[in-house]
C-alpha positions as CSV (number, residue, x, y, z in Angstrom):
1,X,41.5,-109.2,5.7
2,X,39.1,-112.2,5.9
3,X,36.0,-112.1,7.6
4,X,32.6,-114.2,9.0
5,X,29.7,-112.2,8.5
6,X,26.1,-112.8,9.3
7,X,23.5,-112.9,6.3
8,X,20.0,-114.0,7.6
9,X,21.2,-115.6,9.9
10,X,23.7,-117.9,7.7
11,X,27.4,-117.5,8.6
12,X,29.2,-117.1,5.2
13,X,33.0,-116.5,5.2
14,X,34.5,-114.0,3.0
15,X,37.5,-113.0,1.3
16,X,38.0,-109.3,1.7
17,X,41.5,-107.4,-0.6
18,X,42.0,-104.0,-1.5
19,X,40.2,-100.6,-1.6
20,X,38.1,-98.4,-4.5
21,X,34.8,-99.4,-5.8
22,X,32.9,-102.4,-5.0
23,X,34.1,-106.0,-6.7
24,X,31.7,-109.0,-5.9
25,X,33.3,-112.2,-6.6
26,X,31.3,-115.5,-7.3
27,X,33.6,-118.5,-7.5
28,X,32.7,-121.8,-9.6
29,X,32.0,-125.4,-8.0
30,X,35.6,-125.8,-7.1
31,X,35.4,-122.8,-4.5
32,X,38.2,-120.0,-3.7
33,X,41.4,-120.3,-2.4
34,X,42.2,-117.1,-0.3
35,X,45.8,-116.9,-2.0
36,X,43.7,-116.8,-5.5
37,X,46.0,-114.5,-7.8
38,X,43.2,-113.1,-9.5
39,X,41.7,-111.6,-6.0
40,X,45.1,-109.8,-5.0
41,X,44.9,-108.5,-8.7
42,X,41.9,-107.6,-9.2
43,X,42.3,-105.8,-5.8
44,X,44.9,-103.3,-7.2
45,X,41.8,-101.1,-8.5
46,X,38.6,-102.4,-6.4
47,X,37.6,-103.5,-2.9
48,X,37.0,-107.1,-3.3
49,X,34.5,-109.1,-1.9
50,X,34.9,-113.1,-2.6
51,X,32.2,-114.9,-0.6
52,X,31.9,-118.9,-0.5
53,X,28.6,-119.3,-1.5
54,X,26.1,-121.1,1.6
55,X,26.9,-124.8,1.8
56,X,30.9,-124.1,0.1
57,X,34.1,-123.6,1.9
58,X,33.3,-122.7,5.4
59,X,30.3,-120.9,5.0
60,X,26.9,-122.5,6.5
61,X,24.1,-123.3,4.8
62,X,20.5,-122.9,6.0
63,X,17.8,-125.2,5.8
64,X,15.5,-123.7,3.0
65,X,18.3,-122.7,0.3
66,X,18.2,-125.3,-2.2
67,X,18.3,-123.9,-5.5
68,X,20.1,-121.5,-7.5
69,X,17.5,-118.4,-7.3
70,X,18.1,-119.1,-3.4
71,X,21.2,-118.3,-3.9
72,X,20.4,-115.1,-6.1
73,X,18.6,-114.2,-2.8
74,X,20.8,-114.5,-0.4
75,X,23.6,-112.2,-2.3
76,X,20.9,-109.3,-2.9
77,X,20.7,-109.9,1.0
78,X,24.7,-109.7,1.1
79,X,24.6,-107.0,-0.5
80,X,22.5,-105.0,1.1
81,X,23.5,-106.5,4.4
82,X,27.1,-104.3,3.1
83,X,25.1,-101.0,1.5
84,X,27.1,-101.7,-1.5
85,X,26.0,-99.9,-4.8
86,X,27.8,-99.8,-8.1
87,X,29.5,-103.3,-8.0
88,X,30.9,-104.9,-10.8
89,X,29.6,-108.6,-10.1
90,X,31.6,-111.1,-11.6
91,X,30.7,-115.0,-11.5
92,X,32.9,-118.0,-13.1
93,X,30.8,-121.0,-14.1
94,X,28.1,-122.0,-10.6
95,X,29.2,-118.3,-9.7
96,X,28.2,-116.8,-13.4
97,X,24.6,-118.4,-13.4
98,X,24.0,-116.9,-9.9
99,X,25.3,-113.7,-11.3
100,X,22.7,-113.9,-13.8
101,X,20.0,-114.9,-11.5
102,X,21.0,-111.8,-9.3
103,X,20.9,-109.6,-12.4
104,X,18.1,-110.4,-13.9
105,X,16.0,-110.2,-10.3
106,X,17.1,-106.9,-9.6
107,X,20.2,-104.8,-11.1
108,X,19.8,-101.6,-8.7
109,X,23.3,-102.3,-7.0
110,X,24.6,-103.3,-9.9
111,X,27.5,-100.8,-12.3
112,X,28.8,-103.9,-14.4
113,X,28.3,-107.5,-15.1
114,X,31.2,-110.2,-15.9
115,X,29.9,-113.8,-16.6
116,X,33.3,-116.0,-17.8
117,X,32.3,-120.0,-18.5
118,X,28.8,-119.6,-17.3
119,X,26.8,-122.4,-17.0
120,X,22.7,-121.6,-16.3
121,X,21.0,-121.7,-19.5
122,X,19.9,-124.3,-22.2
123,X,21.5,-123.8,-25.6
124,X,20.1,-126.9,-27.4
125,X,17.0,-129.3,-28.1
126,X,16.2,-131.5,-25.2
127,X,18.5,-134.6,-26.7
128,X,21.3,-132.2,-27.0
129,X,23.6,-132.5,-23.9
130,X,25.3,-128.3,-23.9
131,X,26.9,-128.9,-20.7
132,X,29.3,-132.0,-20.0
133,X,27.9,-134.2,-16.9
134,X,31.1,-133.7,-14.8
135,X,29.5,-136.3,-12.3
136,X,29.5,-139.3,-15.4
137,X,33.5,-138.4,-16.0
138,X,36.3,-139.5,-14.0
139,X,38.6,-137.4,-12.5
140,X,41.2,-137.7,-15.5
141,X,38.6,-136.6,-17.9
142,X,37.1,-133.7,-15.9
143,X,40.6,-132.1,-15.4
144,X,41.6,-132.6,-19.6
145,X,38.1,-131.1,-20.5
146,X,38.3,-128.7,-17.9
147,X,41.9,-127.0,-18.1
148,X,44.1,-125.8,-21.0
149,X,47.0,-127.9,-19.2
150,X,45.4,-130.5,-16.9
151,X,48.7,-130.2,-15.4
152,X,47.0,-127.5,-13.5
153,X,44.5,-129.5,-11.7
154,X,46.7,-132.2,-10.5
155,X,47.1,-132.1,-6.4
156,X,48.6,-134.7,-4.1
157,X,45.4,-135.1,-2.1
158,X,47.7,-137.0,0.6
159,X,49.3,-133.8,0.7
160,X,46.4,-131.6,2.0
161,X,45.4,-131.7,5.6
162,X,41.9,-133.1,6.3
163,X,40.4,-130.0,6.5
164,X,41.6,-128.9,3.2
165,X,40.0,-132.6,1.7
166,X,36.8,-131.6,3.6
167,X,36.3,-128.2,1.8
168,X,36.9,-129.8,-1.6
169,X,34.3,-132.7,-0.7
170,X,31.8,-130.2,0.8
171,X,32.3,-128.0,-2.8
172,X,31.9,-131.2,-4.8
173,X,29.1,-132.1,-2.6
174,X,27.1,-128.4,-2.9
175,X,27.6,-128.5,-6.9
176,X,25.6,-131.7,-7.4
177,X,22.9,-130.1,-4.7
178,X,22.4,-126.8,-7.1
179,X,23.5,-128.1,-9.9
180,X,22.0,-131.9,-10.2
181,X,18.4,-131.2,-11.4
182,X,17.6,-129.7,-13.9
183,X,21.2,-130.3,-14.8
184,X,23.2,-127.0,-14.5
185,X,20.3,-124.7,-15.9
186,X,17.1,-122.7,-14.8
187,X,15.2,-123.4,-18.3
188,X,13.9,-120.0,-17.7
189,X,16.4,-117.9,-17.6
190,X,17.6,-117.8,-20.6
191,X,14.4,-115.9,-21.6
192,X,14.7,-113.9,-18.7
193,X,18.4,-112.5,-19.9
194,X,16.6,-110.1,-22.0
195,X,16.1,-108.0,-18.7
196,X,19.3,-107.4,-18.5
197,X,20.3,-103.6,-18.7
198,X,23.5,-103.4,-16.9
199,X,26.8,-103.7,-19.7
200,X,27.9,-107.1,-19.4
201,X,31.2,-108.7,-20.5
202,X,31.0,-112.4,-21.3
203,X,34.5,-114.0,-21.4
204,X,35.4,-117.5,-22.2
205,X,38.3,-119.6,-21.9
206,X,38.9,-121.1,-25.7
207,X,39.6,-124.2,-24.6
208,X,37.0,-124.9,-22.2
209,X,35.3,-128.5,-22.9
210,X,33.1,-128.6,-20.0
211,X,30.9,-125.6,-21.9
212,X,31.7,-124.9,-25.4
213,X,32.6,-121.5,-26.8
214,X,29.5,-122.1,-29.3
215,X,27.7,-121.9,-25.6
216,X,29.4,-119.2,-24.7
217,X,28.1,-117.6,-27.7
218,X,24.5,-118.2,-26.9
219,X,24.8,-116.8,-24.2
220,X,26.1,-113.6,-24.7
221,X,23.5,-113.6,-27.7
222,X,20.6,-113.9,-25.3
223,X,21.9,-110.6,-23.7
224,X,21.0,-107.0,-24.8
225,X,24.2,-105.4,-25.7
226,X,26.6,-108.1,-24.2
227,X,30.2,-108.6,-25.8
228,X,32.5,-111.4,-25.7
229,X,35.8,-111.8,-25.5
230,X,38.3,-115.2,-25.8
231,X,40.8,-116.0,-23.3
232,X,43.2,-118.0,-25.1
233,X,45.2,-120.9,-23.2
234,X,42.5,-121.1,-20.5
235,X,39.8,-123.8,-20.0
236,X,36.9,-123.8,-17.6
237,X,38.7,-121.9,-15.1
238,X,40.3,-118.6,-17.3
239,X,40.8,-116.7,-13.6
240,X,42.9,-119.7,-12.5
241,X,45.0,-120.6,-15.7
242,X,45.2,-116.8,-17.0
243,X,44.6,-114.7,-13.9
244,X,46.9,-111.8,-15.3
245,X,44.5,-111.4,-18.6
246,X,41.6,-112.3,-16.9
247,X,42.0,-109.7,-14.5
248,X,43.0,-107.0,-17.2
249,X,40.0,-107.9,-18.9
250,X,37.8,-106.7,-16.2
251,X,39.8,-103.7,-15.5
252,X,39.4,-103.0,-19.1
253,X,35.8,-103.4,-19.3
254,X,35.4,-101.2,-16.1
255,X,37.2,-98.2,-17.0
256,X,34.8,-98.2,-20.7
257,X,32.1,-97.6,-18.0
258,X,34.0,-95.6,-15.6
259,X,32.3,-92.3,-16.9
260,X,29.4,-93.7,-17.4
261,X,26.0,-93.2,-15.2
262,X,24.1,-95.7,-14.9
263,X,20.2,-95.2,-15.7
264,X,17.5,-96.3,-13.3
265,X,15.3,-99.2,-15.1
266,X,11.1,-98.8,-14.2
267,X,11.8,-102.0,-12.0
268,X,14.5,-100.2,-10.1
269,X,12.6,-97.3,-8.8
270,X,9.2,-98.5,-8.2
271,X,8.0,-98.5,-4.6
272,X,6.8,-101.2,-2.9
């Protein structure tokens, strides 16, 4: 069941699958489809919630949200909008930098973290360039740097109805609005990771050359107690070119924690 629902007062539209325990679902730049393999698996064990983020897909976009962290805000909203607690969050790329942004702000809904091909931090010296400009590229190039086979990205636009070329333009459109400046990076967050104190799973497609595995590495570096785990014959987009391992990766990593309790940080139980 898909549904519209109202998050101050921004219509989003969301992707809704299965039952069990809370899933949230942040998609990359390139959206969500709604027949996404990944959702109807992951939806075997969890109730799945796959927003488009404001200004993607079909879901509005208000006035004042113009930056990541706006976006961080508007899913501690969502999810309190749903009384949702104990979700495993799990962001690809855009979606894995809001993750962060949302975890690092305030983890009390929070059981697990999943960050795969995150972009959001600086790994280099300010001549070093750690995230490709996919804006500088063309088309050819950002599908061979961003897919294992970049048979995978190729789509007879002609094909698609005009709605379906809107969405895409409107996703392409929203990246560059987030993502353009500074390029795909709060250059404070990576110091910020270290609040981190939900488990977090960083995976990585091997063959990703729109942000290296080296990056990849960084990251997870950057966050207490974070492992990280290779999905081979993937690119950018592991939940797209390997759904079946990406999904069993998650699964994996929640039933580690299923036992688990979670332990209240000083930030999450301080009144206000």
């Amino acid at each position: 069941m898909d549904r519209q629902i109202d998050i101050s007062g921004t219509r989003i539209e969301v992707i809704e699958r299965g039952a069990g325990p809370p899933l949230l679902f942040l998609h990359p730049g390139i959206g969500i489809a709604p027949d996404s393999a990944v959702l109807n698996m992951l939806a075997e064990r969890f109730h799945v919630l796959a927003p488009s983020h404001p200004g993607f897909g079909e879901s509005g976009l208000a006035s004042d949200t113009s930056t990541v962290e706006d976006l961080a805000y508007h899913y501690l909203d969502f999810m309190k909008r749903l009384d949702v607690r104990d979700v495993r969050l799990v962001g690809v790329g855009l979606g894995g930098w809001i993750a962060a942004e949302i975890a690092v702000m305030n983890s009390s809904r929070l059981s697990q973290l999943v960050l795969a091909n995150s972009v959001g931090i600086k790994v280099g010296d300010r001549e070093t360039r750690d995230i490709v400009d996919i804006f500088a590229i063309t088309k050819e190039d950002l599908a061979s740097r961003s897919y294992h086979d970049p048979n995978a990205a190729r789509r007879d636009l002609g094909a698609l109805s005009h709605e379906q070329r809107r969405i895409i333009a409107r996703n392409w459109e929203s990246t560059a609005r987030f993502g353009w400046s500074p390029y795909m990076h709060n250059p404070k967050l990576r110091g910020r990771l270290q609040r981190l104190d939900v488990p977090t799973l960083i995976l990585w497609g091997e063959s990703d050359r729109i942000v290296s595995v080296d990056y990849g590495r960084a990251l997870c570096k950057a966050i207490p107690g974070a492992r990280f785990e290779l999905i081979p014959s993937a690119g950018h987009y592991p939940h797209i070119e390997q759904p079946a391992r990406f999904a069993q990766a998650i699964l994996d990593f929640a039933g580690e924690g299923r036992h688990e309790t979670r332990t209240a940080s000083p930030a999450d139980t301080l009144s206000p």
